[in-house]
N, C-alpha and C positions, 0 to 999 in steps of 0.2 A: 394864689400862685405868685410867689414872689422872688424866683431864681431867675438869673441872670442865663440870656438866649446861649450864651458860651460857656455856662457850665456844666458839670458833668452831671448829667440826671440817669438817673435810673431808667431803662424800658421795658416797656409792660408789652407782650405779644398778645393779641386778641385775633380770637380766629371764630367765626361761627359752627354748627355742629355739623353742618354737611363736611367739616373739612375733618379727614381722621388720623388722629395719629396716638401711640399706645394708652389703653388707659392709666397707666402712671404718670406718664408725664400732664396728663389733662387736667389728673386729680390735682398738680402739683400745683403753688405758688407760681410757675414759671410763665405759665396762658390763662388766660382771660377767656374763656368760650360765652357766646351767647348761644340759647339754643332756637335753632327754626322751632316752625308749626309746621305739624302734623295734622291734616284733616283727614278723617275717615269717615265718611259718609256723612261729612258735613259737619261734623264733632270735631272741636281743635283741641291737642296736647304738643307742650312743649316738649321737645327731643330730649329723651335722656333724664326729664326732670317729672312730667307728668307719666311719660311713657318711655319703658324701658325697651332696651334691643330686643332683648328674646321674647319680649311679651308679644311687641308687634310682629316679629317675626313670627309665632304661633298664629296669630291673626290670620298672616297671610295665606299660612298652609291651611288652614281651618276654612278661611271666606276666602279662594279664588277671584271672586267677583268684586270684593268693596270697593271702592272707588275710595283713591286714596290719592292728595295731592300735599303740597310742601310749599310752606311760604317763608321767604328768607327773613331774618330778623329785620324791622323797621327800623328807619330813622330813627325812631324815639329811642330803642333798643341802643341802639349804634351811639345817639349823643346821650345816654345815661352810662354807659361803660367807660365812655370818654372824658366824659364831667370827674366820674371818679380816681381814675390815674389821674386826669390833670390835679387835681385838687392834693393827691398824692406825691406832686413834683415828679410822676414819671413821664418818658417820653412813650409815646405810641406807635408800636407799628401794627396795623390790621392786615389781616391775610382774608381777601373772600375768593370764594368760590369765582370759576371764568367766570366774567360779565357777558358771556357772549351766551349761558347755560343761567343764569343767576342775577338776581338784585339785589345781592347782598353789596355786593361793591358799589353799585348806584347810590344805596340805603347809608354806606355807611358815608360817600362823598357828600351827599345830603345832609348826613350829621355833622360832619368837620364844618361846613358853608355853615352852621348856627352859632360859633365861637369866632370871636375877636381875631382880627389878624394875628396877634400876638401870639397866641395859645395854638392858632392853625400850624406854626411854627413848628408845634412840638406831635403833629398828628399826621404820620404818615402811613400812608394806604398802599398795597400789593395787592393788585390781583394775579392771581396764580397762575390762571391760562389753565387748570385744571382741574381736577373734582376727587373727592376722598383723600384716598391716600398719596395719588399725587401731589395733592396741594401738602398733604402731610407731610412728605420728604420735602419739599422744599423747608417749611414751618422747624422740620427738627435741623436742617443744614443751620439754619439763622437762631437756634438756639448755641450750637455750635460756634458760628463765630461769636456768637453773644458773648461767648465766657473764656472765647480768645480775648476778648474787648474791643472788639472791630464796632467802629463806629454808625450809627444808623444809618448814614448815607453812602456807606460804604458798601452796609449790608444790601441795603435794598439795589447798588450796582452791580452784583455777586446775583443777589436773585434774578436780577432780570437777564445775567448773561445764562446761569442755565435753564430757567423757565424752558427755554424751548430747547432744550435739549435732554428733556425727559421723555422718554420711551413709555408706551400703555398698550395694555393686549387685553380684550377682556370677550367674552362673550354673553348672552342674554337668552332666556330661555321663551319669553315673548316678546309681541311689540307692541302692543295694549297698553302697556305703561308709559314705555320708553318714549312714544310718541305724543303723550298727553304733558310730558315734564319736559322737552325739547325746542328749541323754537326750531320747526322746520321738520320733514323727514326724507328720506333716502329714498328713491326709486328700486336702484340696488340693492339696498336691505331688503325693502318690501319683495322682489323678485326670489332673491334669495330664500327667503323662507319659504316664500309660495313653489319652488321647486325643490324643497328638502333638502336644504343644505342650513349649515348653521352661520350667520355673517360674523367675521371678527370687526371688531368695532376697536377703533382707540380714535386719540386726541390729536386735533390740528388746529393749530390757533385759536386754543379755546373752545373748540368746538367736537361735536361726536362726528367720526367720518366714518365710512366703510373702510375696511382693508384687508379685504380677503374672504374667503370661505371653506366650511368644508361639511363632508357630506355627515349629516347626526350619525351617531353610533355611539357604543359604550368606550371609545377612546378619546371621545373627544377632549377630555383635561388632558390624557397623553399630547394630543395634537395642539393643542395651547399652548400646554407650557414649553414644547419643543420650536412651536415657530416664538414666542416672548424671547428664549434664551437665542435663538438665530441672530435678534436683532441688536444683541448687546454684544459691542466689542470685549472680546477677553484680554487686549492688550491695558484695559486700564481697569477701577476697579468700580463695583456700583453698591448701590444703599437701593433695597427691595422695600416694597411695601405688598404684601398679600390681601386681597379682603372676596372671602368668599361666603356663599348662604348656603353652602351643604351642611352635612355633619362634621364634627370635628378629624376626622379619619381624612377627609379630602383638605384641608387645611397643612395635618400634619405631613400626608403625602408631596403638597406639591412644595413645603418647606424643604422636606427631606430632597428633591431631585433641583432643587435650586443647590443646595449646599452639596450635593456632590458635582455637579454641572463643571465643576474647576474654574468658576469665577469666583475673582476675589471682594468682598464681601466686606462693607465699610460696615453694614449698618441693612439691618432689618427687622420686620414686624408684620404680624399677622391678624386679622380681624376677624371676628367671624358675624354676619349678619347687622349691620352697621344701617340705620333705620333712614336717613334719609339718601343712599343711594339704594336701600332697597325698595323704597317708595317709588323708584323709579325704572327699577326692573323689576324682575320676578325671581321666585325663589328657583334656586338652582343658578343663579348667573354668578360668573367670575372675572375678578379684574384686577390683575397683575399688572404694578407701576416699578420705575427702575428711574434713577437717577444719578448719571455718571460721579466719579469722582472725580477731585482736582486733577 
């Protein structure tokens, strides 16, 4: 690496696989993904490359019971991606998953600590403050300025101004998982379900909090996506992210009542069963992210 700290280098985005955003842009030159581990019953596959979405997700409908946990790419993971942009002449920015949910951001600050002051230079870390597709709307915003040509330190003060001002709604069909992948859990939730009600769940600084409830029944994606859109101003305009483990039918539905809702609409995309936040709910959960626009 032999360019000069003020010249113009290239940046490389690397984001690990808990973080989701469409599969064309992942496949593309544009991101760098490492993929977590997958353990199932004690057996590890890496995300997406040993073990694909729908496989596991058959799993899940099939074993109810497996014991399934998720470990974020290591250091070593983190200073080999890095070793190869830099040697590349690009600059780095990493997107992980919250620190307050994840060790990817720890893993990957541990990898930049193994390179020369010099090179630390050119290796810059974000963590999200949130998970999936969350993180993904921010990861596609910063591709966005990318190719305005906003400069890394520019980007990264644009991310952090709207990190916390992204909106999440999602709901969960057990807590068996959820509380095994968590550091901590909810009183509230737990009451919640124990009096048959379903808890909405989203993000507060990085973290799963309660916000809300309502009583199970066959409406409940009605009553989702009606409190999700409650919480989005219509005076300005937002970028969606959908990631749900139904069938494809509930997918295309709640796209369809997002796009007539009469909010204006920068930027969306839809997942269907995405392996490492399914590993940490169960099948039938959904989680709707939104992030304002300028």
């Amino acid at each position: 690496m032999n360019q000069a700290k003020g010249s113009i280098r290239p940046v490389k985005f690397i984001i690990d696989s808990g973080i989701d955003i469409p599969p064309s842009i992942e496949k593309s030159n544009l991101i760098g993904v490492i993929p977590c581990t997958i353990c199932i019953d004690g057996q590890e596959f890496r995300d997406r490359i040993d073990l694909k979405r729908d496989d596991f997700y058959k799993q899940l409908i099939r074993s109810p019971q497996v014991q399934v946990t998720t470990k974020a790419p290591s250091v070593d993971d983190y200073a080999r991606i890095f070793r190869d942009a830099l040697n590349l002449g690009q600059t780095i920015i990493s997107f992980s998953l919250s620190a307050a949910l994840s060790s990817a951001y720890d893993n990957a600050t541990a990898a930049r600590q193994k390179f020369s002051p010099a090179e630390q230079d050119f290796i810059h870390l974000f963590d999200t403050g949130n998970i999936s597709a969350g993180s993904g709307l921010l990861v596609l915003k910063a591709l966005e300025w990318k190719a305005e040509g906003v400069s890394p330190a520019e980007m990264l003060k644009r991310l952090a101004d709207v990190r916390p001002r992204l909106v999440s709604l999602g709901y969960i069909e057990s807590l068996e998982r959820l509380f095994k992948s968590t550091r901590g859990s909810s009183l509230l939730i737990r009451l919640a379900f124990a009096m048959g009600f379903t808890p909405l769940l989203s993000l507060r600084r990085g973290r799963i909090v309660y916000s809300g409830l309502f009583r199970r029944s066959p409406d409940i994606q009605v009553e989702l996506v009606r409190r999700f859109l409650s919480r989005l101003d219509r005076r300005r305009s937002w970028s969606i992210g959908i990631i749900y483990s139904e069938d494809a039918k509930v997918g295309n539905w709640i796209e369809g009542e997002i796009k007539l809702c009469g909010i204006a609409l920068d930027y969306y995309f839809k997942l269907q069963c995405t392996s490492v936040l399914a590993a940490h709910t169960h099948p039938g959960a959904i989680c709707l992210f939104a992030m304002p626009g300028s």
